[in-house]
C-alpha positions in Angstrom: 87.7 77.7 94.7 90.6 78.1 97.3 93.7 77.1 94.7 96.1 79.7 93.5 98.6 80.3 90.8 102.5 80.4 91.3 104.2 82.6 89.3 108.5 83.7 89.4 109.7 86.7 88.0 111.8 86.1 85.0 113.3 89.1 82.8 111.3 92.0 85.2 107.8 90.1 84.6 105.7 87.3 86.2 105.9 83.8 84.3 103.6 81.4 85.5 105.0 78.2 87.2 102.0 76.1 88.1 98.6 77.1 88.0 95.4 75.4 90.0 98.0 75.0 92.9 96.2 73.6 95.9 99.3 72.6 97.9 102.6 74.9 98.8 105.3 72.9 100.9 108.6 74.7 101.8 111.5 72.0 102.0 114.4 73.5 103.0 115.9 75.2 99.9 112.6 73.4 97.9 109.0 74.2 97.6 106.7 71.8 97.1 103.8 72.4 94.8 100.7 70.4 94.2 97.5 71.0 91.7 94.2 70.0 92.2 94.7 67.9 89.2 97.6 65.8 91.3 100.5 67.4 89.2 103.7 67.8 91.6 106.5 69.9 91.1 109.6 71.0 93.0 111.5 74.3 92.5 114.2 76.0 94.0 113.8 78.9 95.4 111.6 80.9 98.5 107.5 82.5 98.7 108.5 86.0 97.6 104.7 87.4 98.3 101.6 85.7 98.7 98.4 87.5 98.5 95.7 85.0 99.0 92.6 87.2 98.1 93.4 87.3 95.0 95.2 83.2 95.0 98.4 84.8 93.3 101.7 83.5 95.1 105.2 85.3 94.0 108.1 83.0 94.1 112.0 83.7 94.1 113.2 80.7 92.0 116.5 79.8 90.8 117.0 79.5 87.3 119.0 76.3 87.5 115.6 74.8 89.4 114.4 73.4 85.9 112.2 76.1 85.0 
């Protein structure tokens, strides 16, 4: 399986955004997320740290990005 999950920090610790991820689009000021299960979202914010070995992608996001 080559999906990962997107987590943000949030109050010093990782919350999960989307999990199954299979697509990440930067837009601009957006990123673009898609699962495997065809669940889309868009958040504010920028890839803080991705390490793909273990499919775990750190975002920056910003709070007012309806999470």
């Amino acid at each position: 399986m080559c999906e990962a999950s997107v987590f943000r920090m949030r109050g010093g610790k990782e919350e999960l955004v989307l999990a199954d991820v299979e697509v990440l689009r930067p837009e601009g000021e957006m990123i673009f997320l898609k699962t495997i299960f065809g669940e889309q979202r868009r958040v504010k914010g920028r890839i803080r740290e991705m390490n793909l070995v273990d499919h775990h992608i750190l975002l920056d996001v910003e709070d007012s990005a309806g999470q």
